[in-house]
C-alpha positions in Angstrom: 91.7 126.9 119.2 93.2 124.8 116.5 96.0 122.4 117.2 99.3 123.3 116.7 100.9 121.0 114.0 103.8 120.5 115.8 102.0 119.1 118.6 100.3 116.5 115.9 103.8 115.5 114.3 105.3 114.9 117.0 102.6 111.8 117.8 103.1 110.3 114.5 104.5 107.5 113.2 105.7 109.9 110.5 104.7 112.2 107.6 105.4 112.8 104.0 105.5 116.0 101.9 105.9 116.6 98.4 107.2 119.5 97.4 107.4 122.0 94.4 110.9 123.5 94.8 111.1 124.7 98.6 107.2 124.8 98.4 104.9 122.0 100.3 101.9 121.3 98.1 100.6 118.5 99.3 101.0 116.2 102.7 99.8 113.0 104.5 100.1 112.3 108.4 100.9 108.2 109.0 99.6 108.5 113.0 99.7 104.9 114.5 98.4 103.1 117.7 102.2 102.4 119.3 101.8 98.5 117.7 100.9 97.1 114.3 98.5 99.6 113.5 99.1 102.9 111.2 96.6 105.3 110.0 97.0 107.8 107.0 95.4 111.2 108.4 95.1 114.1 106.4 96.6 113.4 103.0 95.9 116.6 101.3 97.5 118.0 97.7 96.8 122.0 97.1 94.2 122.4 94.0 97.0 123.5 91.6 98.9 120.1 91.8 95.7 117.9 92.2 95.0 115.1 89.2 99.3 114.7 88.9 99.7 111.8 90.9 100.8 113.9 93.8 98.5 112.4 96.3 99.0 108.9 94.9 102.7 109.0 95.3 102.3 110.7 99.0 100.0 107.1 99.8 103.0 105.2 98.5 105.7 106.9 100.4 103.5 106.5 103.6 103.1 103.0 103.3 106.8 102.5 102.5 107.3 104.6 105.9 104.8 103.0 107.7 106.1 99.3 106.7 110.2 100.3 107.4 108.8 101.4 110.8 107.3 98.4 111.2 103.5 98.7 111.2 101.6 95.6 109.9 98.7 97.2 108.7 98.0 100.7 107.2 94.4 102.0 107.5 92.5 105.1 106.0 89.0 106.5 106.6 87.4 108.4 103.1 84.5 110.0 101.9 83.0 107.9 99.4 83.7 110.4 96.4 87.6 109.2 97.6 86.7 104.9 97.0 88.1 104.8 93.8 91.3 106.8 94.3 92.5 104.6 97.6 91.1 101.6 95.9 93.6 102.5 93.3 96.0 102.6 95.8 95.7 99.1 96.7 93.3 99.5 99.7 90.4 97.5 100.2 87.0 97.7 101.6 86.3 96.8 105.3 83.6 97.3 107.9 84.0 99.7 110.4 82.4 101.5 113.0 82.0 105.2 114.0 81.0 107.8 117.0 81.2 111.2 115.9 81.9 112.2 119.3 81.4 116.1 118.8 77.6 115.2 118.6 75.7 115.3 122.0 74.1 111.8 122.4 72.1 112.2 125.6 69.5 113.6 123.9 
């Protein structure tokens, strides 16, 4: 069953919509760890408003939001076709780890 999102929201730091008239097209979640830690989740812009700076300004307000709420540091997780867009958007390459823990590793 999927999560409901008002369960999500209401564990985050905050989240930021942009909208066209009364209409959300695109949205990030700023989740954080209860310290200095924030984490965009989910920043998403629907295909008709995609390549207009929508997502770009979304990033922006989260890190505004996440800073006024007084997070130190503001991570994000991509796919590599996604490098150049949050590079653009003044975040920078570090090493991380991984356990995709939907995978049975017993075997």
């Amino acid at each position: 069953m999927p999560p409901r999102f008002a369960d999500i929201l209401s564990r985050s730091l905050g989240h930021v919509g942009a909208y066209d008239g009364e209409t959300i097209v695109g949205f990030v979640n700023v989740a954080w760890d209860g310290g200095l830690h924030a984490f965009l989740l989910d920043t998403c812009v629907h295909p008709d408003f995609r390549r207009r700076g929508v997502a770009t300004r979304l990033v922006s307000e989260a890190e505004k939001l996440a800073r006024q709420r007084g997070a130190h540091w503001l991570h994000v997780d991509f796919e590599p076709h996604l490098a150049d867009f949050y590079r653009g958007c003044g975040f920078r390459p570090t090493a991380a780890g991984l356990i995709d823990l939907g995978q049975d590793r017993a075997g």
